[in-house]
C-alpha positions as CSV (number, residue, x, y, z in Angstrom):
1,X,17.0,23.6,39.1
2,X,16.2,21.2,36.0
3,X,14.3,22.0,33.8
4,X,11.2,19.3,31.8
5,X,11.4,19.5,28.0
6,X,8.1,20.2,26.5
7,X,5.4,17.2,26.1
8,X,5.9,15.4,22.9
9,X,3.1,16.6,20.5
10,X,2.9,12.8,18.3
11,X,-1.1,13.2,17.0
12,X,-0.6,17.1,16.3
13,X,-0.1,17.5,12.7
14,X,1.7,21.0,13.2
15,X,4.0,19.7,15.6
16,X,7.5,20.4,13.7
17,X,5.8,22.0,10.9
18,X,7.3,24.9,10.2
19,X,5.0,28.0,8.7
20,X,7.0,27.8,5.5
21,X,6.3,24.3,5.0
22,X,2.4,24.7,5.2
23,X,2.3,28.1,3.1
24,X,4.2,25.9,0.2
25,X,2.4,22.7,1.1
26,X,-0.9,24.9,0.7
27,X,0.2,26.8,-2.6
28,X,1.3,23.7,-4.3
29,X,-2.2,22.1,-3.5
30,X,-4.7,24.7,-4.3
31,X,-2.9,27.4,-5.7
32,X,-2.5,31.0,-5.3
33,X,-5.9,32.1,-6.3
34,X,-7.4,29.4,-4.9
35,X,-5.6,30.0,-1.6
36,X,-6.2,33.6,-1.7
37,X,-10.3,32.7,-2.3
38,X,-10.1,31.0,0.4
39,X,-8.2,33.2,2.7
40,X,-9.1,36.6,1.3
41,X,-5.7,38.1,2.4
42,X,-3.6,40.6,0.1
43,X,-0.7,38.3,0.5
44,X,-2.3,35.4,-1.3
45,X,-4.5,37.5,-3.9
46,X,-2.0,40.1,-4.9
47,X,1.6,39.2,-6.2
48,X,1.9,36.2,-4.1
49,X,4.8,35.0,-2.7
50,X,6.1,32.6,0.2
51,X,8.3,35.3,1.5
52,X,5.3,38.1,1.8
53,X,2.6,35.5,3.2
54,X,5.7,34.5,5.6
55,X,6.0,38.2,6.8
56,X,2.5,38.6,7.0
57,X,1.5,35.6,9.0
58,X,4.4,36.4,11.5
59,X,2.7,39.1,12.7
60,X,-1.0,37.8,12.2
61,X,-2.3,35.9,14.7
62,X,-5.7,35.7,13.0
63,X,-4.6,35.2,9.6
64,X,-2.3,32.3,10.7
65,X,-4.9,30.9,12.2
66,X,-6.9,30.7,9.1
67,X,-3.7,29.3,7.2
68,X,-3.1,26.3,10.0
69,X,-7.1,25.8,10.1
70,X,-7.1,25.4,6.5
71,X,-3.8,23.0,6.7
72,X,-5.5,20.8,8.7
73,X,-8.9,20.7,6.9
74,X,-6.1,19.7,3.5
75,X,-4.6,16.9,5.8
76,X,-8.1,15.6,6.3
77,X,-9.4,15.5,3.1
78,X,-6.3,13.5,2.1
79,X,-7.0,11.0,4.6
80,X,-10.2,10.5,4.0
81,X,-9.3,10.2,0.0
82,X,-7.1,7.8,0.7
83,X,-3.6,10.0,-0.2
């Protein structure tokens, strides 16, 4: 039995993103308070760290959701700036 490898992803942004990389991408952009304004999650608003958002997010589906939605909505506004 063979098995397929997965479809390649090329126009998916996230595709061989890994979480860490969009929680620092995101922090170095708008900044913890601004991130946790955003994303009203203790993780972000109170002693903020990659590590904690990391273990939170892990287990949140919702909240990673938010973080990934909000990635993408930075990705855009960068293209449509021009960055």
């Amino acid at each position: 039995m063979t098995t397929t490898p997965p479809p390649s992803q090329p126009h998916n942004p996230l595709h061989g993103k890994t979480l860490e990389a969009i929680v620092t991408e995101l922090s170095d952009h708008y900044g913890w308070e601004d991130l946790g304004q955003r994303i009203p999650v203790r993780c972000f608003t109170f002693e903020p760290s990659v590590k904690s958002s990391l273990k939170f997010l892990r287990t949140t589906p919702w909240a990673r959701e938010k973080v990934e939605g909000l990635y993408l909505f930075m990705l855009r506004e960068a293209r449509r700036r021009g960055e």
